[in-house]
C-alpha positions in Angstrom: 0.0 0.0 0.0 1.7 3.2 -0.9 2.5 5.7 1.9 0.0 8.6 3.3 2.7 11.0 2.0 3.5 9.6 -1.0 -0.6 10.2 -1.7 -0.3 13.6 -0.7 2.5 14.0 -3.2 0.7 12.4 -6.0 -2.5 14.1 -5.1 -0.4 17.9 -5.6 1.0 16.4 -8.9 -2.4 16.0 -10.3 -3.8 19.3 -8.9 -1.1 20.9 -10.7 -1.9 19.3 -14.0 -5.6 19.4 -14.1 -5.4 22.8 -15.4 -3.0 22.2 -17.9 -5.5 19.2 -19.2 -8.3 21.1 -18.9 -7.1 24.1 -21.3 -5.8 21.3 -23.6 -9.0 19.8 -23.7 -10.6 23.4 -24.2 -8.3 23.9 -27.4 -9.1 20.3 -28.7 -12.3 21.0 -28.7 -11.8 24.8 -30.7 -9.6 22.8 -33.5 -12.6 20.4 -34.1 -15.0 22.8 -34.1 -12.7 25.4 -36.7 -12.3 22.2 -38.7 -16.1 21.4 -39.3 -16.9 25.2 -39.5 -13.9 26.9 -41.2 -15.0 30.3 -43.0 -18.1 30.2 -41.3 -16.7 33.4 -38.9 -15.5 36.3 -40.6 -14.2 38.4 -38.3 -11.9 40.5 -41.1 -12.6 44.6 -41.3 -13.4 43.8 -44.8 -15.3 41.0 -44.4 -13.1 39.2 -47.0 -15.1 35.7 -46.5 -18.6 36.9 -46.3 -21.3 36.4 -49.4 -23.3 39.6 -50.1 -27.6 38.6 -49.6 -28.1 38.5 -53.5 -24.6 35.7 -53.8 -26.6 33.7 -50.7 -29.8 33.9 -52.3 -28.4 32.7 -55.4 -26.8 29.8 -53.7 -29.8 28.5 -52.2 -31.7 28.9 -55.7 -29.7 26.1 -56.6 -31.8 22.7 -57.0 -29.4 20.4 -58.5 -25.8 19.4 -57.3 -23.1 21.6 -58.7 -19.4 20.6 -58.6 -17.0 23.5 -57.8 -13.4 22.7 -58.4 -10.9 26.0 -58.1 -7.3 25.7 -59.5 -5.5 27.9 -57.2 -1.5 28.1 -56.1 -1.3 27.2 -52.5 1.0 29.9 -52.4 -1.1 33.0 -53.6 -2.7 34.6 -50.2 -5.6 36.3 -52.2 -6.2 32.3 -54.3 -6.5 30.7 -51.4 -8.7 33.5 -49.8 -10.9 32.8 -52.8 -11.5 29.2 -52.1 -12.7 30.4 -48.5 -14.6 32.6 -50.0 -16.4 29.7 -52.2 -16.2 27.7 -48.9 -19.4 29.8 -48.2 -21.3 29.1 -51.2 -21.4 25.6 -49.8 -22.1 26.6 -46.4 -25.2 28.2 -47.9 -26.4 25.4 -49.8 -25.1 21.2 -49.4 -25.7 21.1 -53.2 -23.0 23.2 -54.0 -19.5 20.7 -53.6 -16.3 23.1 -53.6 -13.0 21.3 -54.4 -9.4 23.0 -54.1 -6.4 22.4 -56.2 -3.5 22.9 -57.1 -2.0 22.2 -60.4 1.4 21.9 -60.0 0.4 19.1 -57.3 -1.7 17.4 -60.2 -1.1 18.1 -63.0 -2.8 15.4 -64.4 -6.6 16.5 -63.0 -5.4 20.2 -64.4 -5.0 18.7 -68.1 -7.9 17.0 -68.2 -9.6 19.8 -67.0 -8.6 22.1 -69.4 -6.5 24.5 -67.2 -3.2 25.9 -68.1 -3.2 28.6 -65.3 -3.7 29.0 -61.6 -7.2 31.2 -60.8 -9.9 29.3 -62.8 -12.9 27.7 -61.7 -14.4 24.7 -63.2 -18.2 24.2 -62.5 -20.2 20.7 -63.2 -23.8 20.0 -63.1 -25.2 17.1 -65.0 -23.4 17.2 -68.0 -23.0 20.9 -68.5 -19.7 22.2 -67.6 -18.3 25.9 -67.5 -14.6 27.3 -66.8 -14.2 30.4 -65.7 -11.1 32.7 -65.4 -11.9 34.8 -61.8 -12.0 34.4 -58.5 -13.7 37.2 -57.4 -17.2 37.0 -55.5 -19.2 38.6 -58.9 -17.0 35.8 -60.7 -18.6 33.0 -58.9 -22.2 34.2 -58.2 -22.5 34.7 -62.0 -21.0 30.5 -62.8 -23.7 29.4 -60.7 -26.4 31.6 -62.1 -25.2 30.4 -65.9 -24.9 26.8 -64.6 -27.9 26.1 -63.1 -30.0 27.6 -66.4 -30.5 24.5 -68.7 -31.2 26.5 -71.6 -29.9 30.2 -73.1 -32.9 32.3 -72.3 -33.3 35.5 -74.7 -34.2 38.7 -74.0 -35.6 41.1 -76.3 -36.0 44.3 -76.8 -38.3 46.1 -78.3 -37.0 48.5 -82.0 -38.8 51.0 -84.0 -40.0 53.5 -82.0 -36.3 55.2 -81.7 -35.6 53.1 -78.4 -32.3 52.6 -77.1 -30.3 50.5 -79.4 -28.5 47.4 -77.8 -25.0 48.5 -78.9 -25.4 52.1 -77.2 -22.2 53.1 -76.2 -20.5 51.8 -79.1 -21.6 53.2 -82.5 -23.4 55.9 -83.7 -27.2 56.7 -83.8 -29.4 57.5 -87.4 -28.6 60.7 -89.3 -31.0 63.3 -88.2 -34.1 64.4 -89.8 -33.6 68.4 -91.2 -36.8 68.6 -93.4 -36.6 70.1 -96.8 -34.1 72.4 -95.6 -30.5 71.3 -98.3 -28.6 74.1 -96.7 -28.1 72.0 -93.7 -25.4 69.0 -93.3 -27.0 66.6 -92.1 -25.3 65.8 -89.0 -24.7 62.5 -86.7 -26.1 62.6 -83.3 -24.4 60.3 -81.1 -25.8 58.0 -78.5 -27.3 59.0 -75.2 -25.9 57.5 -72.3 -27.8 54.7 -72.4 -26.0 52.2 -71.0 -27.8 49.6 -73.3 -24.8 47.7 -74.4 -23.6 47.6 -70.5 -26.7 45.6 -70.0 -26.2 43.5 -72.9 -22.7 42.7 -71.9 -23.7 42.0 -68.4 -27.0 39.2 -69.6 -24.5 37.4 -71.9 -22.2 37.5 -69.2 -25.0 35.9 -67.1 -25.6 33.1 -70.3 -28.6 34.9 -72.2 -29.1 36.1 -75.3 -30.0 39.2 -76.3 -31.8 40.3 -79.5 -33.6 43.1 -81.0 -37.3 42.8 -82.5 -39.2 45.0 -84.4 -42.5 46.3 -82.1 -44.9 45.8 -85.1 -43.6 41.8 -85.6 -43.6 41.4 -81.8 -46.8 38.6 -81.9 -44.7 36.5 -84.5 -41.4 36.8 -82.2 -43.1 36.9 -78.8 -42.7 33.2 -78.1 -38.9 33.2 -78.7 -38.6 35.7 -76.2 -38.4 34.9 -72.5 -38.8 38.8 -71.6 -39.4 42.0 -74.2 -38.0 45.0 -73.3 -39.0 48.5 -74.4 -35.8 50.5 -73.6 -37.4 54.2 -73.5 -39.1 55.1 -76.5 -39.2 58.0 -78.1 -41.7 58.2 -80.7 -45.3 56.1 -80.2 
């Protein structure tokens, strides 16, 4: 039987340590939790890994499983900032799968992907696939919105009564009417500020097309058309 002292000895021993196991049990406990809930806490000024409400809402639009694979260099800080960032798309929905690497660890996955370069994204869903050169948050919300549409949807927009033309911004308007009057040049008037072919760029960017229809043919082109618009006309 050991010893009353040699108790009391043991007995301080284990005092001593109990605090020491308790704190290592305390940061045991953070590491699993961190592990199963990295990028869930942003607690950056800019709030580098937090989805703006429209990027969330468009992740939990999504009803099919999309594959997210980003080819990123493990040693780029802002790369591997972006796969957090896409860490949060699948926090938002399970659907959504998010996959990290890096090519010049495989090289092999990286060929048969297609990628050449660190900084592309390569999104899966059924068997529609889309790469994408990016990785900012506008980058990704718009993949997911072009991948989860099963078809190019068009939208039109209404010509012929002196609406905004779709390439606005980038050529020139009709000559200008001067009457009778041949004393007069007849001169070009440039495009308002429209911002028509902005918008244009930015729905292709998102997968649709875009086409212009004449308003007195709109009942024959009507069911090609997913939405008409009538950019500000001019004339009735």
């Amino acid at each position: 039987m050991m010893p009353r002292a040699q108790w009391r000895r043991a007995g301080k021993r284990l005092s001593l340590w109990l605090p020491v196991l308790a704190v290592a049990a305390l940061l045991l406990a953070l590491n699993l939790w961190a592990s199963r809930n990295l990028g869930r806490v942003d607690l950056t000024a800019q709030r580098l890994y937090s989805l703006a409400p429209e990027s969330i809402e468009v992740a939990r639009q999504i009803k099919q499983p999309v594959t997210v694979t980003w080819f990123y260099d493990l040693r780029n800080k802002s790369m591997v900032d972006a796969l957090e960032l896409l860490r949060q798309y699948e926090h938002a929905n399970p659907l959504i799968r998010v996959r990290g690497v890096d090519p010049a660890l495989r090289p092999a996955e990286a060929r048969e992907a297609g990628i050449q370069f660190a900084g592309s994204a390569v999104l899966a869903a059924d068997r529609r696939k889309l790469t994408i050169n990016g990785g900012t948050e506008t980058d990704f919300t718009n993949a997911l919105i072009r991948i989860s549409q099963r078809g190019a949807q068009t939208v039109c927009f209404t010509q012929g009564h002196r609406e905004a033309m779709l390439d606005s911004l980038t050529s020139l308007d009709d000559l200008e009417d001067h009457g009778d009057d041949e004393n007069l040049v007849a001169r070009v008037e440039v495009h308002e500020q429209h911002g028509m072919a902005m918008a244009r760029n930015a729905l292709q960017t998102l997968g649709f097309a875009t086409r212009g229809v004449n308003a007195g043919s709109l009942a024959q082109t009507l069911p090609a058309c997913a939405v008409v618009v009538a950019a500000g006309p001019r004339t009735p």
